[in-house]
C-alpha positions as CSV (number, residue, x, y, z in Angstrom):
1,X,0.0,0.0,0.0
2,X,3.2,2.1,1.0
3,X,4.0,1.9,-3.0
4,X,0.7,2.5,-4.6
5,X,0.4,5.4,-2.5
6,X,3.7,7.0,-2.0
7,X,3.5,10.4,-2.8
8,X,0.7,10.5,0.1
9,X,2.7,8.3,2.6
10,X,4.8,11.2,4.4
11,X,1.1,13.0,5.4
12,X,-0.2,9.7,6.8
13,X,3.2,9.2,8.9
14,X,2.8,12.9,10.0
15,X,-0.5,12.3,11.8
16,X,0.8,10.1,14.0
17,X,-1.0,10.2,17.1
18,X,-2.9,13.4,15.9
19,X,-4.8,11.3,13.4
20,X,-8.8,11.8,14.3
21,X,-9.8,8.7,16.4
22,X,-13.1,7.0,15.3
23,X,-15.5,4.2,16.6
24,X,-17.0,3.5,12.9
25,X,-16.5,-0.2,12.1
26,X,-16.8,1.2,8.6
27,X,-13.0,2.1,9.1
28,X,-11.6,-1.1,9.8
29,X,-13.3,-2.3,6.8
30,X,-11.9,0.1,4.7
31,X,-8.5,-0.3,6.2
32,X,-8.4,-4.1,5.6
33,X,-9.7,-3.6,2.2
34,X,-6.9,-1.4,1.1
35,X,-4.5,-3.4,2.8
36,X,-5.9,-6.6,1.5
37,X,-5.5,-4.7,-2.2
38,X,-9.6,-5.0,-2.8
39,X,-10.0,-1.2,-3.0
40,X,-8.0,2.3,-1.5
41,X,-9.9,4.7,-3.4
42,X,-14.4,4.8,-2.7
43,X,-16.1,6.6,-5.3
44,X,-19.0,6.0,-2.8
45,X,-19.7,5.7,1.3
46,X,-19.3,1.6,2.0
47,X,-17.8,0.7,-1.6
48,X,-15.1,-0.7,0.2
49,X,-16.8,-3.1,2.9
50,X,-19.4,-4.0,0.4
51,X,-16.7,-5.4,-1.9
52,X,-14.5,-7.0,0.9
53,X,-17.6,-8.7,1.7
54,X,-18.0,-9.7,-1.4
55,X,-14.7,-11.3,-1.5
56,X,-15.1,-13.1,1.2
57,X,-14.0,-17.2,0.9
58,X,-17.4,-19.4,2.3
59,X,-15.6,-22.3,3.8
60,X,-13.0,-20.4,5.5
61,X,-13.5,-21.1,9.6
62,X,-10.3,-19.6,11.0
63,X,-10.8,-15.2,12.4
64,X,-8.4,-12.8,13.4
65,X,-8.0,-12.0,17.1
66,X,-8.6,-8.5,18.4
67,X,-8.0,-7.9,22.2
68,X,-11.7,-6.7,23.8
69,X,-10.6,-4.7,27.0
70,X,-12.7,-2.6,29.5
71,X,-15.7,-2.5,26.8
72,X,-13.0,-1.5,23.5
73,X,-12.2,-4.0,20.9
74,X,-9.0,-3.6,19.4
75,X,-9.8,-2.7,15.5
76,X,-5.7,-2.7,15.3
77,X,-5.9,-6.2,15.9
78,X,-7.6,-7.0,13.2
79,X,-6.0,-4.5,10.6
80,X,-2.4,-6.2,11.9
81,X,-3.3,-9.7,11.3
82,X,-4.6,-9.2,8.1
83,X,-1.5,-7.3,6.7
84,X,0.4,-10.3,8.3
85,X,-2.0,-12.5,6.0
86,X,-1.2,-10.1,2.8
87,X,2.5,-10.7,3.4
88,X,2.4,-14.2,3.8
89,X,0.5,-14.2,0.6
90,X,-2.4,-15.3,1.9
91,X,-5.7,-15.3,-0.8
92,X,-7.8,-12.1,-0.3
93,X,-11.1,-14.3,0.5
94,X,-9.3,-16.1,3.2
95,X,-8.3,-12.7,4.9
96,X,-12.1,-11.2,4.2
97,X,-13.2,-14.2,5.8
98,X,-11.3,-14.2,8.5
99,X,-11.4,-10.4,9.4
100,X,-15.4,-10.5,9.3
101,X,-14.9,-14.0,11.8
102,X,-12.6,-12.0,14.0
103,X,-14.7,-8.9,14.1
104,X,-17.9,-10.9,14.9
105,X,-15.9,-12.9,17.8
106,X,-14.7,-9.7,18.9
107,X,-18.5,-8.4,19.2
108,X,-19.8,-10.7,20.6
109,X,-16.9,-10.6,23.7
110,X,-17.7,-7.2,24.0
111,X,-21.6,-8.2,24.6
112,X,-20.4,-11.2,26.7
113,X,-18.7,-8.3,28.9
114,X,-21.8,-5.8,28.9
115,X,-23.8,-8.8,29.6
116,X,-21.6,-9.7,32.5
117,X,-22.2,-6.4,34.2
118,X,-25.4,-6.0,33.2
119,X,-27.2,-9.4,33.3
120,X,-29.2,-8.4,30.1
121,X,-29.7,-10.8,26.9
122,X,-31.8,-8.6,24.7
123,X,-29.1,-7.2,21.9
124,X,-30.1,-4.5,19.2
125,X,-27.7,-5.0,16.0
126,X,-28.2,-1.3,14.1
127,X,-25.6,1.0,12.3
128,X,-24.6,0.9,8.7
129,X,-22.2,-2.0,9.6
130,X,-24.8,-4.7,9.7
131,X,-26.3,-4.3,6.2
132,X,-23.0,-6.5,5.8
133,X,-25.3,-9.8,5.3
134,X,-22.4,-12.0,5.9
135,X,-21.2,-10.3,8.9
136,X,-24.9,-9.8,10.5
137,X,-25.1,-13.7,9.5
138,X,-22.1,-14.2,11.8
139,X,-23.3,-12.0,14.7
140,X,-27.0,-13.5,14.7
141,X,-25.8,-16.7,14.9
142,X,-23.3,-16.6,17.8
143,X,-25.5,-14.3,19.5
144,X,-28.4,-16.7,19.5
145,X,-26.1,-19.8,20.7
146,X,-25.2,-17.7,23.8
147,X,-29.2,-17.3,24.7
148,X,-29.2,-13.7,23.8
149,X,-32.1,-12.2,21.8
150,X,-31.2,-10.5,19.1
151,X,-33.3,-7.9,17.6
152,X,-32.7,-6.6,13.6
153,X,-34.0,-3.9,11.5
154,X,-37.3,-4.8,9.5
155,X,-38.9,-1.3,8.1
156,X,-36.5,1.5,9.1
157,X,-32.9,0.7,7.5
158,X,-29.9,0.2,10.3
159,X,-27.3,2.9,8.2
160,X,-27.7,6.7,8.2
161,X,-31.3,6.8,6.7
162,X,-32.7,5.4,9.8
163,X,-31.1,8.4,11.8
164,X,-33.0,10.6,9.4
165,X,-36.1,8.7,10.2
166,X,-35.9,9.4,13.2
167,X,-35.3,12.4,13.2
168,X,-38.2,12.9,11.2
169,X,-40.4,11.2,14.0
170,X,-39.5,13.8,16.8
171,X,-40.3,17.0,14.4
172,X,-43.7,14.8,13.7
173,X,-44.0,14.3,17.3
174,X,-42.9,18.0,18.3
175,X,-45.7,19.0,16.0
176,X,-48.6,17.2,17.1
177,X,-48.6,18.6,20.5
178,X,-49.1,17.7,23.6
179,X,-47.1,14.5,24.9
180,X,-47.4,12.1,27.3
181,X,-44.4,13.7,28.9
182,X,-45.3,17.1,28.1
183,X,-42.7,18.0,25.9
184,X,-44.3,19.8,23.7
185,X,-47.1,22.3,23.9
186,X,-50.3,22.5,22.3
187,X,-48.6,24.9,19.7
188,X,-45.8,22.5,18.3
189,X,-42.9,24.6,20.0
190,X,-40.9,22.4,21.7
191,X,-39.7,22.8,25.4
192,X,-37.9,20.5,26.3
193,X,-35.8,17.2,24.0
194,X,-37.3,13.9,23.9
195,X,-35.9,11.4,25.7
């Protein structure tokens, strides 16, 4: 990656540990992708995951390990081990494989913690992430062979047009007027944010 980009290598280097930290799992897939040689360069938000998904080889069964501590997963983890599998030569559909595996393992440690603290079972899967079929296949099933519940989008899509949805639900709800918790007045001006 170092070569096909080299004239923008100095700049990356430069950020060091002033690069803009992120919790997007959209990242990681776009990292892996460009390090995996799939794609470097999105001519649209997701192009990247959606064709490291498509990449990815059926019957592989090994994942990646990333390091889940205090409620973090370690995306670097992942990112590493696949670069280590690009050096090795190993096929791209084996490394999409086997990040997706590793990601989904390292999610579902992370709800194995929460759970732990919390004693809950019920988990939501939402976020532009899981429109990944192959990684919401993953999550669904590990989730449900720990006892959890796991609930899924069915009318409102999981990426950015749900938050517009909903955002279009509280002006609705501002506007109808009084609320059960008296948010809004008979007007439509609200006085206080839903909750």
């Amino acid at each position: 990656m170092r070569q096909r980009h080299a004239e923008h290598w100095p700049a990356v280097v430069s950020l060091g540990a002033g690069a803009v930290l992120t919790s997007s799992a959209g990242r990681l897939f776009d990292a892996v992708a460009a390090v995996a040689g799939v794609r470097d360069r999105i001519s649209y938000e997701g192009q990247a995951a959606i064709e490291l998904e498509q990449r990815v080889a059926p019957a592989e069964t090994g994942g990646y390990e990333a390091s889940v501590v205090d409620g973090v997963l370690s995306g670097a983890d992942l990112v590493r081990a696949a670069a280590a599998d690009v050096l090795r030569g190993v096929p791209v559909g084996v490394v999409a494989a086997r990040f997706h595996r590793g990601l989904a393992d390292g999610l579902v440690a992370l709800v194995e913690q929460a759970r732990a603290g919390s004693g809950l079972s019920t988990v939501a899967l939402s976020g532009g992430v899981v429109q990944n079929v192959v990684l919401l296949t993953l999550l669904t099933d590990r989730l449900a062979a720990r006892g959890c519940t796991v609930l899924t989008h069915s009318r409102v899509p999981p990426n950015d047009a749900g938050i517009s949805f909903g955002q279009a639900v509280v002006a609705a709800a501002r506007d109808r007027g009084p609320c059960q918790d008296g948010v809004s007045d008979g007007g439509g001006s609200a006085r206080g944010e839903l909750g």
